[in-house]
N, C-alpha and C positions, 0 to 999 in steps of 0.2 A: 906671955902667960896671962896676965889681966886683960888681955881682950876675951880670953876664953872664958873666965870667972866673966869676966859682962856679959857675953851669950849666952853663957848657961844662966843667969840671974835675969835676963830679957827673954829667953825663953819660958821658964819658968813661973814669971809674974805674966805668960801670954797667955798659957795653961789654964792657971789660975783666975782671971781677968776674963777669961770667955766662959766660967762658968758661974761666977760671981756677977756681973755686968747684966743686965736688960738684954732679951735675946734681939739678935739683928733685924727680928721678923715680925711687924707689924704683924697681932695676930689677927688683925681685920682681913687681911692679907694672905694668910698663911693658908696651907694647903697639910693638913695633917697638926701635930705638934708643932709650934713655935719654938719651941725647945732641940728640936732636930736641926734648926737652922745655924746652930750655934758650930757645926761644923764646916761652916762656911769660913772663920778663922783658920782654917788650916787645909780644905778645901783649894778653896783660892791661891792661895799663896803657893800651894804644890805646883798649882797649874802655873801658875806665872813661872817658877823655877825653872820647870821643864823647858818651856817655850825658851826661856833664857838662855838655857846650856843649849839649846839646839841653834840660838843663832851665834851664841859663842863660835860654836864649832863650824857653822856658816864663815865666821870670818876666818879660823883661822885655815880654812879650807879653801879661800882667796888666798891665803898666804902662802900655802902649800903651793899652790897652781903658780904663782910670781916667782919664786924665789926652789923651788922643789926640796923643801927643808923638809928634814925628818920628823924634825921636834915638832914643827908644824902638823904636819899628818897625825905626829900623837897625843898633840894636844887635844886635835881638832876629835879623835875615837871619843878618848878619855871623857870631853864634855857631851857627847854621843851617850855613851854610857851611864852617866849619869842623869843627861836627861830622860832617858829611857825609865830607868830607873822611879826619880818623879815622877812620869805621867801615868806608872804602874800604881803609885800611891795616891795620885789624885783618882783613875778611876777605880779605886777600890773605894775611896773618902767621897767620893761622889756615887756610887752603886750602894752604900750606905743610908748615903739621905734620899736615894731614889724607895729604897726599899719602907724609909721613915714616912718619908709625906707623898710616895704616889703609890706605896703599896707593892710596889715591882723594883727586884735589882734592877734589871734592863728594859731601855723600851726603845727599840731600833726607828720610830717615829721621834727622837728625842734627838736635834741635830748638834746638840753639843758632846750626847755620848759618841755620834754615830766621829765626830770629828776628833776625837778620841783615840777612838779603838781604827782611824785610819790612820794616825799617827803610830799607834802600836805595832802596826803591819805595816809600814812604809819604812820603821825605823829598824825591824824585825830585819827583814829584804835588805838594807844596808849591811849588820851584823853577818846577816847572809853571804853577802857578797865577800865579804872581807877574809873568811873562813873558806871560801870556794876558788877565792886565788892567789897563789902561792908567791907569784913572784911581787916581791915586796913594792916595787915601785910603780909597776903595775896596778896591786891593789890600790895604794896612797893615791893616785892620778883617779880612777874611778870612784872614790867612797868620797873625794873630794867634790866633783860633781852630783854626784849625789845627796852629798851632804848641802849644798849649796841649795840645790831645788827642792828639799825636803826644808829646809833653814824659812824660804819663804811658803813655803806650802802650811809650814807649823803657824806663821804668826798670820794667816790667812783664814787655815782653820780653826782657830783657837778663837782671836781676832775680830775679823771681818765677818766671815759666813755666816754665823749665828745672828749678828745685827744686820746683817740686810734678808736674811731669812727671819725673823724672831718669831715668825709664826707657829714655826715647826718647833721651839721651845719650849719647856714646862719652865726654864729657869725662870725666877725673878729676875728681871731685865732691866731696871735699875737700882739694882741693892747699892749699886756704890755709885755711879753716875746717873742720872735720871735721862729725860729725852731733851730735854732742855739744856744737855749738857751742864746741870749746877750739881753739885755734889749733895749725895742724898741721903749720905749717913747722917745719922746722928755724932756728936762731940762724943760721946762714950764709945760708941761703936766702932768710930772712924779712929780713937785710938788703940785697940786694940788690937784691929786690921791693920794699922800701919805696924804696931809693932809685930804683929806674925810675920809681915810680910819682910822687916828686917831682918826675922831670926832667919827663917829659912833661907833669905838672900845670904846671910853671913855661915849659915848651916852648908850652905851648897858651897859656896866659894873658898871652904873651910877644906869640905871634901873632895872639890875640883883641885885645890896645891895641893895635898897629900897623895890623892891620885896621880896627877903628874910627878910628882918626886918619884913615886913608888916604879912607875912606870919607865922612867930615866933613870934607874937604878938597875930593874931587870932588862932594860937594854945594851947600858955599861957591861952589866955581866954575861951578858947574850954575846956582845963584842970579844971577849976576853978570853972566851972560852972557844 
């Protein structure tokens, strides 16, 4: 129970702290308001989450394929699900400050939405698959593969593509690591990016065990019946 009174009290002081605090955005710098930048605390941190449960689900979808456990293939949806989930909340928290500082929800020239909304439709197509066939161990063997090459396709496009493209980005492309690779937040900033970036870590892994509980609960009673 007092881990949970800590994240909701590290949550809360993140809230707080990103609108009280120096916004992230040099306004020499800034493209629109400097003050729209400020959802880059919770921006950020969604996108990390998501990519997180996808390669969660990446490994436990090696596990599946080794060993052909069940609990592995439901572990492995379950974090599917919810990263689906996050990277619904980051491109909404991201088509917000598209619409603050470039003026526009969408801009299909923008290679971090466009990497995005491929994640959405890759992970969609997965969901897909898993509802179009029926026989259980079947499914689990294919979503597992899938899940595998979607696992590195996520931390590629999220990742990589964007910095060996950075052309095609409107982002600020070193808000948090510069090119220099030194770190290029500010001492204000940088604490309370780290701490969003804890909550939503302890946010998501809070709701990945109760999802699994839940989960291994209606399949006990799937069995039973």
């Amino acid at each position: 129970m007092i881990w949970k009174i800590l994240l909701f009290l590290l949550m809360s002081a993140v809230i707080v702290m990103a609108w009280v605090m120096p916004s992230p955005m040099n306004p020499r710098y800034s493209l629109g308001d400097p003050e729209a930048y400020r959802i880059f605390y919770f921006h950020v941190p969604q996108s990390w989450v998501a990519v997180l449960a996808f390669i969660i689900s990446m490994v436990y979808s090696i596990k599946y394929l080794r060993n052909r456990s069940m609990e592995a293939d439901m572990k492995a949806v379950t974090a599917c699900r919810l990263g689906l989930l996050f990277a619904v909340l980051a491109t909404i928290s991201g088509s917000i400050f598209a619409r603050m500082t470039w003026g526009e929800f969408w801009n299909w020239s923008e290679i971090r939405i466009v990497s995005v909304f491929i994640l959405l439709i890759i992970y969609g197509a997965y969901f897909a698959l898993r509802s179009a066939i029926p026989e259980r161990a079947t499914k689990a063997a294919l979503s597992a593969v899938l899940a595998i090459l979607f696992g590195i396709s996520a931390v590629f496009l999220v990742f990589i593509l964007p910095r060996v493209y950075p052309v095609f980005s409107q982002h600020p492309t070193d808000s948090i690591i510069d090119r220099g690779g030194q770190i290029a937040m500010s001492t204000e900033v940088g604490i309370v990016f780290l701490g969003a970036l804890l909550a939503f870590t302890f946010i998501f892994l809070w709701l990945y065990n109760i999802s699994v509980r839940v989960a291994k609960l209606r399949s006990e009673s799937a069995e039973e019946v």
